[in-house]
Every structure is written in structure tokens, then in C-alpha cells.
Backbone as a chain_set.jsonl record, in Angstrom:
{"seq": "XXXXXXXXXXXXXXXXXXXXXXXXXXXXXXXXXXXXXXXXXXXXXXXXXXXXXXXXXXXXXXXXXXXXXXXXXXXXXXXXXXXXXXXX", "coords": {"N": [[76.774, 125.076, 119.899], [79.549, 125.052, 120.53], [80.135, 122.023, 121.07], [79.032, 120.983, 117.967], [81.344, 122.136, 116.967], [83.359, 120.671, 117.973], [83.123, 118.53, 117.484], [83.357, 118.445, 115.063], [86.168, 118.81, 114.817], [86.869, 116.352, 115.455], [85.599, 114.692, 114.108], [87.329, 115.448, 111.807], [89.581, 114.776, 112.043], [90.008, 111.522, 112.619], [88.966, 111.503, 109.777], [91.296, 112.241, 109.141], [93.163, 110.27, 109.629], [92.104, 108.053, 108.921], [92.785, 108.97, 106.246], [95.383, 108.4, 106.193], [96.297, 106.171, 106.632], [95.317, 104.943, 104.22], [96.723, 105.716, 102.84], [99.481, 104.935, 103.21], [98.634, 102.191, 102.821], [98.464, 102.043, 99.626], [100.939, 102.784, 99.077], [102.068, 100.508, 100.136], [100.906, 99.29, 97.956], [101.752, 100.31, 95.417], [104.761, 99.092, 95.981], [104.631, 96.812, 95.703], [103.706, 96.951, 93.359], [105.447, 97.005, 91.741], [107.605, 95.324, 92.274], [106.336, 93.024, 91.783], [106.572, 93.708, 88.692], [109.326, 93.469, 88.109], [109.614, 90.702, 88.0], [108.467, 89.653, 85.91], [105.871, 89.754, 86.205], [102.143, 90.759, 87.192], [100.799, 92.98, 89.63], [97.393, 92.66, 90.01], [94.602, 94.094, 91.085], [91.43, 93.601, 92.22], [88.392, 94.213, 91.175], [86.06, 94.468, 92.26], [83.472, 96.03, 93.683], [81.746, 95.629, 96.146], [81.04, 95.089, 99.496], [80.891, 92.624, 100.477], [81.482, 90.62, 98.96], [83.471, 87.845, 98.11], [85.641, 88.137, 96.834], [86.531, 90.805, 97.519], [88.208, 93.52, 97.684], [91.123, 92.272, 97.108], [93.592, 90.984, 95.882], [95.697, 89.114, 92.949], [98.77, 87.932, 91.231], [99.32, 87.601, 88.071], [100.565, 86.409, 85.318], [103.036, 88.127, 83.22], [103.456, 87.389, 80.643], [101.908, 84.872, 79.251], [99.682, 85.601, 80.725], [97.923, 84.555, 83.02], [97.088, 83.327, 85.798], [99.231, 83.256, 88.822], [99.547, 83.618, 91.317], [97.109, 83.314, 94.207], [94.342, 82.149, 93.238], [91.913, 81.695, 93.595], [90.071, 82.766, 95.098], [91.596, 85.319, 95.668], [94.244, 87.119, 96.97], [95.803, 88.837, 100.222], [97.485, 91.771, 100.647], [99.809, 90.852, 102.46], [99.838, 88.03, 101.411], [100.648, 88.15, 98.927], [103.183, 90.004, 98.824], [104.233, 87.321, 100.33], [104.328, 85.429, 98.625], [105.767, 87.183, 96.477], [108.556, 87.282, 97.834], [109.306, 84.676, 97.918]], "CA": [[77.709, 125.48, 118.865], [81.134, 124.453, 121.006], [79.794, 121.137, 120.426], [79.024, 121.135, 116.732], [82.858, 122.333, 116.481], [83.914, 120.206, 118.602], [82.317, 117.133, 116.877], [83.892, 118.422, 113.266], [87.106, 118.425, 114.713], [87.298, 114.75, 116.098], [85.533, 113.585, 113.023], [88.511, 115.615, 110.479], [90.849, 114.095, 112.905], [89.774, 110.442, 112.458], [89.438, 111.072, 108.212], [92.896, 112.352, 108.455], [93.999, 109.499, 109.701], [92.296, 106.912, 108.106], [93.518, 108.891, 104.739], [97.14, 108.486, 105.914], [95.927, 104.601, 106.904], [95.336, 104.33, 103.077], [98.007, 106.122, 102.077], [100.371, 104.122, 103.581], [98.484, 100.992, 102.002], [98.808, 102.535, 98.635], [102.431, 103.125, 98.931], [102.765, 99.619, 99.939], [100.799, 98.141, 97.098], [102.687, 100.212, 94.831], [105.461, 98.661, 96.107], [104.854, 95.319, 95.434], [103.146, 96.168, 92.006], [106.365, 96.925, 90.977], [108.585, 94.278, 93.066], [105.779, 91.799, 90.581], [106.7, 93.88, 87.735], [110.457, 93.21, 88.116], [109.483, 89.119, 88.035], [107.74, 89.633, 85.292], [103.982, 89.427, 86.72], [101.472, 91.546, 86.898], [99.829, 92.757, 90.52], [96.138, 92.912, 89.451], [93.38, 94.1, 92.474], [89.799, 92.822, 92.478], [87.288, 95.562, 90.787], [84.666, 94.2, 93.011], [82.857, 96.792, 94.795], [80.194, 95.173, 97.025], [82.213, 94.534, 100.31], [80.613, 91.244, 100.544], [81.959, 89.611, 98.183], [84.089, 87.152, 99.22], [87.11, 88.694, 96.238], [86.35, 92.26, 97.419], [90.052, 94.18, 97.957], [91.955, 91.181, 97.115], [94.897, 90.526, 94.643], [96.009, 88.417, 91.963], [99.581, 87.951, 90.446], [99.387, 87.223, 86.987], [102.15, 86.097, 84.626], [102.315, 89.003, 81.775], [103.276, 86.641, 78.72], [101.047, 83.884, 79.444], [98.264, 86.097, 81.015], [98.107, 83.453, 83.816], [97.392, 83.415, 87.286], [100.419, 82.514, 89.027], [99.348, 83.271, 92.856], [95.644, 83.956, 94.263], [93.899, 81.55, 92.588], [90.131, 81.26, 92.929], [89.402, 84.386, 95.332], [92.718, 86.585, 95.379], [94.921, 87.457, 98.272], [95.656, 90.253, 100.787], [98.637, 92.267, 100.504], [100.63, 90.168, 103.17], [100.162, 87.029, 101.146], [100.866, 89.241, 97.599], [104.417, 90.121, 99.405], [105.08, 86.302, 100.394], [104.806, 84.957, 97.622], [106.761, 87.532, 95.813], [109.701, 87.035, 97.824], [109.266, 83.436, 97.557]], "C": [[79.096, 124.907, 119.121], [81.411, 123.113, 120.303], [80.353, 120.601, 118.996], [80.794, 121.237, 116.373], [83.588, 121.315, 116.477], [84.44, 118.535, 118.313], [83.061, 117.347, 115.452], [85.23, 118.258, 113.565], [87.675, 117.03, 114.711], [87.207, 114.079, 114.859], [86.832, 114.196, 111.451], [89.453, 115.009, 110.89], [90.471, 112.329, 112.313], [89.216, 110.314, 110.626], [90.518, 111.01, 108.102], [93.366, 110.982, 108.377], [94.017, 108.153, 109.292], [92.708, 107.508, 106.521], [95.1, 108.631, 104.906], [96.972, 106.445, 105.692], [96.033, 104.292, 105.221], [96.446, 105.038, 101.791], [99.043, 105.647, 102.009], [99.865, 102.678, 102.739], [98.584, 100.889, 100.333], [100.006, 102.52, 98.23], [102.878, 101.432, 99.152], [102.575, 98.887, 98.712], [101.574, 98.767, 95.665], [104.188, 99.653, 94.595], [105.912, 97.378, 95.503], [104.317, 95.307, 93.933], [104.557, 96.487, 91.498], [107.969, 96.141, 91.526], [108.089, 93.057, 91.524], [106.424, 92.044, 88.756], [108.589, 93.38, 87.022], [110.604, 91.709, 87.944], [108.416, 88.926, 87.426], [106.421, 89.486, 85.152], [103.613, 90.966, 86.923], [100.806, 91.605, 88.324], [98.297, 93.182, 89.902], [95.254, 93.142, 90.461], [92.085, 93.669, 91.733], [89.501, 94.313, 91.939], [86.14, 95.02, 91.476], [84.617, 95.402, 93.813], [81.685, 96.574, 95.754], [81.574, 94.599, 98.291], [82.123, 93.475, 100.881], [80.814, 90.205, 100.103], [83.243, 89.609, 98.352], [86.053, 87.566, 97.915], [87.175, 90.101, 96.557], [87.946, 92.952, 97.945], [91.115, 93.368, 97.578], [92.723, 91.562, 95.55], [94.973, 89.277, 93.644], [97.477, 89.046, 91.467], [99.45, 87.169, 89.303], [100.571, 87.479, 86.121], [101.541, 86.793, 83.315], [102.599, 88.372, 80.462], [102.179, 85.668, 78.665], [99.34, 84.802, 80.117], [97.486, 84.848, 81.657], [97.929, 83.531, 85.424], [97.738, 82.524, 87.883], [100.019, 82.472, 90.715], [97.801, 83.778, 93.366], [94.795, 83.24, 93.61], [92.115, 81.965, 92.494], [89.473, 82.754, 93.845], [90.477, 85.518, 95.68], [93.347, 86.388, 96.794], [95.434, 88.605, 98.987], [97.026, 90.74, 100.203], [100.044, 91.842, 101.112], [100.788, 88.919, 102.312], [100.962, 87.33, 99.466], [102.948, 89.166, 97.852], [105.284, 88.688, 99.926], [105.361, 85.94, 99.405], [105.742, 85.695, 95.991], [108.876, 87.411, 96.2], [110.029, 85.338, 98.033], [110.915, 82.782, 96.625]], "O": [[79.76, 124.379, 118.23], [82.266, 122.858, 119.455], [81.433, 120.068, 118.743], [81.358, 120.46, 115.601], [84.3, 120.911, 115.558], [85.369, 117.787, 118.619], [83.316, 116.351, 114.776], [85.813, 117.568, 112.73], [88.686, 116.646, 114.123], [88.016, 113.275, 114.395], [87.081, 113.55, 110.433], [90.295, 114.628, 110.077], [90.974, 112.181, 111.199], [89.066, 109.185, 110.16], [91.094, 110.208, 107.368], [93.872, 110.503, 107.362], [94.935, 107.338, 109.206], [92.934, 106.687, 105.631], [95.906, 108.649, 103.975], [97.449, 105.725, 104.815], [96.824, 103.407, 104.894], [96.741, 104.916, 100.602], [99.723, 105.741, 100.988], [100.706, 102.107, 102.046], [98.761, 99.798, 99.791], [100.247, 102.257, 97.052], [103.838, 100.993, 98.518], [103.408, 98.111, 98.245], [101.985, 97.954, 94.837], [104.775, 99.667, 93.513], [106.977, 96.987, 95.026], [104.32, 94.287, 93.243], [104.668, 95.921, 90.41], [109.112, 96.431, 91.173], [108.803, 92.516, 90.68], [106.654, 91.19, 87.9], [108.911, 93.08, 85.873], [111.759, 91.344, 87.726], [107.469, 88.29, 87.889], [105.87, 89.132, 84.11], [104.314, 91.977, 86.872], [100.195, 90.576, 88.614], [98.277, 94.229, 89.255], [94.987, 92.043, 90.946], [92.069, 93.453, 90.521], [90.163, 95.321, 92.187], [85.079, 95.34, 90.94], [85.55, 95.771, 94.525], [80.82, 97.414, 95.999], [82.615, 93.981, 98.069], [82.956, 93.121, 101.716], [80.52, 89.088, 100.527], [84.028, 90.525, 98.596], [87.208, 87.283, 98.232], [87.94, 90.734, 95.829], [88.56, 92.342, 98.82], [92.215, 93.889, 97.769], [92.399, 92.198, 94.547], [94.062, 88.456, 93.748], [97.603, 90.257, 91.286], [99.461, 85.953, 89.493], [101.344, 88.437, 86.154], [100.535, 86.575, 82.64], [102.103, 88.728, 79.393], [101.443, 85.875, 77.701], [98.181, 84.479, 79.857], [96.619, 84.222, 81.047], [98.89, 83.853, 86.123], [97.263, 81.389, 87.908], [100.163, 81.423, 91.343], [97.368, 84.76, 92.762], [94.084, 84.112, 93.111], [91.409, 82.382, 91.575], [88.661, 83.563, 93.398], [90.051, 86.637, 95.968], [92.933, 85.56, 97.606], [95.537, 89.575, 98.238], [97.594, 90.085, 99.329], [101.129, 92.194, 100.651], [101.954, 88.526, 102.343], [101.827, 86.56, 99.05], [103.747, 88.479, 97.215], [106.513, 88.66, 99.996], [106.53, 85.991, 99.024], [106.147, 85.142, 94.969], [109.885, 87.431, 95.496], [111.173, 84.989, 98.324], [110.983, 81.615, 96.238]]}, "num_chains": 1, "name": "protein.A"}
């Protein structure tokens, strides 16, 4: 039984902290969707859900009059490259 406890705590401990992990990545990509929105683009994420595929989490800035992709071209980019090329 100690165990069993013992085992639920470690594993609520290690959700918490990967939910802060994506909380924090959340907060940054809001960041930048609205750094893009200020330079008139659009951050757009990947709707892929298979984590094999080779656009799966990835980005795209797209230009909102033209409806254009301006950075990320053929399979998207992480959030570090998202952030260079916005302050570009």
C-alpha cells in the first residue's frame, strides 16, 4: 500500500511538472504569435498528430494579406527558429 502511494506521488510530481514544461511553452508561443501578429504574419502550428511525421509540432509564419508562407517553408520550424526569424 506505502508503495502504491508512494508510486502516485512521484508520478503527480513528474505530470506537474511536465504541465508547467508546457505551460511555459504555451506562454512562449503565445508570445511570438503575437510578436508575428504585430509584423503582420500569422504564427500557424502544424495540426499533424502522428509524432512521426516529419511537420509534427512545427510552425509556419504566414503573411496575412497574401496568405503566404513567409518562413518554414516545406516542413515548418521549432519555436527557436519561429523567434529568429521574427526578430530578423
Amino acid at each position: 500500500m506505502a508503495w502504491g502511494m508512494a508510486w502516485g506521488m512521484a508520478w503527480g510530481m513528474a505530470c506537474g511538472m511536465l504541465s508547467s514544461m508546457a505551460d511555459s511553452e504555451k506562454v512562449r508561443e503565445n508570445r511570438l504569435r503575437r510578436m508575428a501578429q504585430r509584423q503582420g504574419l500569422i504564427l500557424q502550428k502544424s495540426r499533424r498528430r502522428d509524432p512521426r511525421a516529419p511537420d509534427f509540432g512545427t510552425y509556419w509564419l504566414v503573411d496575412r494579406n497574401y496568405n503566404t508562407i513567409v518562413a518554414g517553408e516545406s516542413f515548418g520550424m521549432d519555436l527557436d527558429a519561429v523567434e529568429a526569424a521574427l526578430n530578423e
